[in-house]
N, C-alpha and C positions, 0 to 999 in steps of 0.2 A: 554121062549125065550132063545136063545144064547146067551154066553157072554164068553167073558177072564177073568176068574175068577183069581186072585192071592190069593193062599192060605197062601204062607209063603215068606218073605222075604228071596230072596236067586238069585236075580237079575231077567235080561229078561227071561232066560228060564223057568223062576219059572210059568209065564201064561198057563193057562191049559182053554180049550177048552171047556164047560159044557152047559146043561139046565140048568135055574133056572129060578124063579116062576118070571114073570112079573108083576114088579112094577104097580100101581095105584098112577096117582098124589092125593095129596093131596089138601086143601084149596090154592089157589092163586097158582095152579101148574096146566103144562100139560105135557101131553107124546108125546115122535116121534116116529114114525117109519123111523129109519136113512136110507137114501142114503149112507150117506159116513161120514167117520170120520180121523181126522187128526193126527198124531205121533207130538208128543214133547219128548225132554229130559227131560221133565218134569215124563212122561210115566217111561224112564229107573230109572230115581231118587225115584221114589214112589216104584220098583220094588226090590231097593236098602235098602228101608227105612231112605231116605231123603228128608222129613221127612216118618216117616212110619204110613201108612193109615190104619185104622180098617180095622183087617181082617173078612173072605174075602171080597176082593175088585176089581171092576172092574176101570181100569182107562180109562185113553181118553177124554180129556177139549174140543176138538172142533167134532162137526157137525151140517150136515146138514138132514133136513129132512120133513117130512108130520105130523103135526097135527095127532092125533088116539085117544086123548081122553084128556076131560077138566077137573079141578078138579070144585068145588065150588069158586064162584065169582073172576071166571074170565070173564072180557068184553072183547070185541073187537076178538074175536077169535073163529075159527069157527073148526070144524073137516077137514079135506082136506089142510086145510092152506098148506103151501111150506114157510118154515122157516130155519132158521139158529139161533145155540145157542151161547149166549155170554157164557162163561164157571167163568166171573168174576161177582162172589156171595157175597152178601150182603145180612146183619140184614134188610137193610131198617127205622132205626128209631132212630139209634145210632144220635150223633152230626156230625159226620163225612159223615155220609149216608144222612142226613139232607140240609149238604151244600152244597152233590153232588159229595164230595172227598171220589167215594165208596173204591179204595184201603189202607183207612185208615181208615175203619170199624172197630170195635172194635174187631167181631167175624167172619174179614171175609176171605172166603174160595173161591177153585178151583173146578171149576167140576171136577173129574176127579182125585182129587189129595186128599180132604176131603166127598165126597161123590162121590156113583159109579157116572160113567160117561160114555162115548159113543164108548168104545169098545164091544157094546152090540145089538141087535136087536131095541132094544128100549132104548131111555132114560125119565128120568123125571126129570124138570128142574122147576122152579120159573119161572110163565108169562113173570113177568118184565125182565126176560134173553134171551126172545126169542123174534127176530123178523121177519119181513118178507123180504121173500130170493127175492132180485131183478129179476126180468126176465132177463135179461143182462146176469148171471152171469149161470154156469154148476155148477150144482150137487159139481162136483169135486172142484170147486171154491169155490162156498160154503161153502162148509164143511173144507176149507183149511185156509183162513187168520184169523180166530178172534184170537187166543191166543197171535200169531208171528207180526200180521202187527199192532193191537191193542196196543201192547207193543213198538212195534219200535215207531211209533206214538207218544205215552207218553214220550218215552226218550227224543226223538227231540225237541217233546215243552218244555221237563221239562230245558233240555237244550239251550232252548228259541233259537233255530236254524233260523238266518235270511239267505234270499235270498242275495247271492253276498257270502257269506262264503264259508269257507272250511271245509267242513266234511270228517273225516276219519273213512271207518268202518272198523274195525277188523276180520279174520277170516268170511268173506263173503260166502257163500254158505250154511250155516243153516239158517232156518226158522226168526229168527229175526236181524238175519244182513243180509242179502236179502232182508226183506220187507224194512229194515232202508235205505239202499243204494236208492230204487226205490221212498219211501218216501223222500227223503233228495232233489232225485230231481227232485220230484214233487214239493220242497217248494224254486225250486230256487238255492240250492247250489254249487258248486262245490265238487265232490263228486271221492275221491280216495278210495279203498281197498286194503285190504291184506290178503294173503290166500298162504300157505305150495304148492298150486298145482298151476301151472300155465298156466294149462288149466280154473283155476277155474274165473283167473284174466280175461282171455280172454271172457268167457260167461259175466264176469263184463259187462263188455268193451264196448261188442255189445250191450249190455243192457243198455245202457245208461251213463257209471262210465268211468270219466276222464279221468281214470287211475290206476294202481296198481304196487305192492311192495309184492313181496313176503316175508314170515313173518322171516324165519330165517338169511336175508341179512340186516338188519339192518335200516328197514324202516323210523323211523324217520329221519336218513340222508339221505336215499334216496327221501323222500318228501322235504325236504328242498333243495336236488341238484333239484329237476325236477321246483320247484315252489319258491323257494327263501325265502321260509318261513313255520309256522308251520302251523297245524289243529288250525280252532277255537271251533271246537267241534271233540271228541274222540268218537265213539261207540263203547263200548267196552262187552262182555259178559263169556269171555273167561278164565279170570283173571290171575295167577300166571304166566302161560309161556311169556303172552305178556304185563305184566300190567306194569314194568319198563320202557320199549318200549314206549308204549303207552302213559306214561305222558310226554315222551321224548319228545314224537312230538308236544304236543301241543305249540300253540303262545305264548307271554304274554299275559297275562287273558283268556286262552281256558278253555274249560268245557272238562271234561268226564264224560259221564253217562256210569251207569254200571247197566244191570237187571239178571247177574249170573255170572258164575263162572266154565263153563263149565269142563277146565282146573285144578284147584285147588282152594282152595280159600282161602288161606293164601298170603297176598303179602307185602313186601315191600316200605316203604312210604320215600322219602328222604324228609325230611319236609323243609331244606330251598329251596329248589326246587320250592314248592308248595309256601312258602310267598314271595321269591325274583320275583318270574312268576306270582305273584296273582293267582294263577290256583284253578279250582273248581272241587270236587268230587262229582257226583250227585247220589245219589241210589234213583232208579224205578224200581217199581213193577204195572206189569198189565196197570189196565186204568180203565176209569169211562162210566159210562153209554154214556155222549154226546162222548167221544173220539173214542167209537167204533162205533158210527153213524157218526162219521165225518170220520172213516175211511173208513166205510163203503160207503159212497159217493164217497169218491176216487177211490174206487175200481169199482164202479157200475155205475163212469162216464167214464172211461176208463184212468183213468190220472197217476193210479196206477196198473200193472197188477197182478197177479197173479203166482207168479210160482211155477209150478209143477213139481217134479224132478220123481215123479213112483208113479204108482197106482195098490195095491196089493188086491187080492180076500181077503174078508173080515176072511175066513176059514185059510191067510197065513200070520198073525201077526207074527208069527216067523219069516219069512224072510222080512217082511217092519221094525223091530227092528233090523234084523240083518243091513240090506241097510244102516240105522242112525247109525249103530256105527260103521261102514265102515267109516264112517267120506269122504264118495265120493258124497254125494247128494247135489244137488245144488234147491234149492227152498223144498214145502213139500211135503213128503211123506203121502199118503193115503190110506185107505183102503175104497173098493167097494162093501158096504152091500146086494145092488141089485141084 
């Protein structure tokens, strides 16, 4: 099969183009033949060697695709299937995998990030990560939310985000502050952004978001002139440029959750801040088995959409890597195996 091999750590460009032998799932695994597969920052970080993946390595945590081959005792699954892969891997039998809290596995990993993943012809994945692709949903849909909307998802609850609140997401138009903005008002909130472009505020806008604050004019005051008060939850992923900002604006007792660090990730803590405000600092990662079925409902009810900002021939990862670190895309970026 094909694949984007990474031979050496030495960023995006380091991806080279190759045959290599097609994988065979193993016990309680099957294989795809991908449709489509979806770009993370996760992609340029691995590329970067943070953290850095056994070489060589293919990356890519999300797609979608067809069933081609079962390993040993798997039920419920058939050859032809039309599936989509969760890319969040687990032991399965740890205490944590036990209660169902799989991002606190003992040994647990990313497709894509710990073993190859779906920048490939094919991939091979663990059953329990794969499930079936809604008819509702295109190819490109498919293969686009689990890493980004799965993740926004977890924040929001972890942030125990009620309906009638204020959410604020940070730097809107990557993959999971897009899904977080569409989720937030799916669950009822009122929901502001901020974002360096302000054309980026405006696709907000139409999309459903309250409103927006571009990032270097000093948005916590500027939410508090439009609304008279702070966020009761922060989305934040961006860290260091906007993370001072960002607990600016929270209420008394607002939440931020944080799942990276796009920006840097050294910041700043003014601590009586944090105990005069009661304010909370939430770190998420990933999501659990039910959170990506409950997102997945959202998506394949319609109540959540999908956006897709470019769709690249599967042969031009170079230029869908290049497009993410233009830092212009607005939803995910994918590429088109077919």
């Amino acid at each position: 099969m094909k694949a984007w091999l990474l031979h050496d750590i030495g960023g995006p460009e380091s991806f080279t183009l190759e045959e290599v032998q097609t994988p065979s799932p193993g016990p309680g695994e099957v294989r795809l033949r991908l449709e489509t597969s979806a770009l993370n920052h996760l992609d340029i970080w691995s590329s970067m060697g943070m953290p850095k993946p056994p070489l060589p390595h293919v990356a890519g945590a999300d797609g979608a695709g067809v069933v081609d081959a079962i390993g040993a005792d798997v039920a419920g699954m058939a050859i032809g299937d039309e599936v989509i892969v969760n890319p969040s891997l687990s032991c399965g039998h740890c205490a944590a995998c036990l209660r169902g809290d799989i991002p606190f596995c003992d040994t647990y990993q990313i497709l894509g990030e710990h073993r190859w993943g779906t920048f490939a012809e094919q991939v091979v994945a663990p059953a329990r990560n794969v499930t079936t692709k809604p008819s509702s949903l295109s190819w490109e849909e498919a293969g686009a939310y689990g890493l980004a909307y799965g993740t926004a998802y977890r924040m929001l609850h972890r942030a125990r985000l009620q309906a009638g609140e204020v959410l604020l997401v940070i730097g809107v138009g990557g993959g999971v502050s897009s899904a977080g903005m569409l989720i937030g008002k799916a669950m009822g909130a009122t929901v502001f952004v901020t974002s360096r472009d302000a054309e980026k505020i405006e696709k907000a806008i139409s999309l459903g978001a309250d409103g927006g604050f571009l990032s270097d004019e000093g948005y916590d005051r500027a939410l508090k002139a439009a609304i008279g008060r702070g966020a009761d939850v922060v989305l934040e992923n961006v860290g260091k440029p906007t993370w001072e900002t960002s607990i600016r604006s929270l209420e008394k007792g607002g939440r931020l959750v944080t799942c990276g660090a796009t920006g840097g990730t050294t910041v700043e803590l003014t601590v009586p801040r944090l105990f005069f405000k009661q304010l909370q600092v939430i770190g998420s990662t990933m999501y659990d088995f039910g959170e990506f079925a409950s997102t997945t409902r959202l998506i394949a009810t319609g109540r959540v959409p999908v956006l897709i900002d470019s769709v690249f021939a599967f042969d031009d990862l170079p230029s869908a890597l290049g497009r993410m670190q233009g830092k212009d895309q607005f939803g995910k970026i994918l590429l088109r195996h077919g």
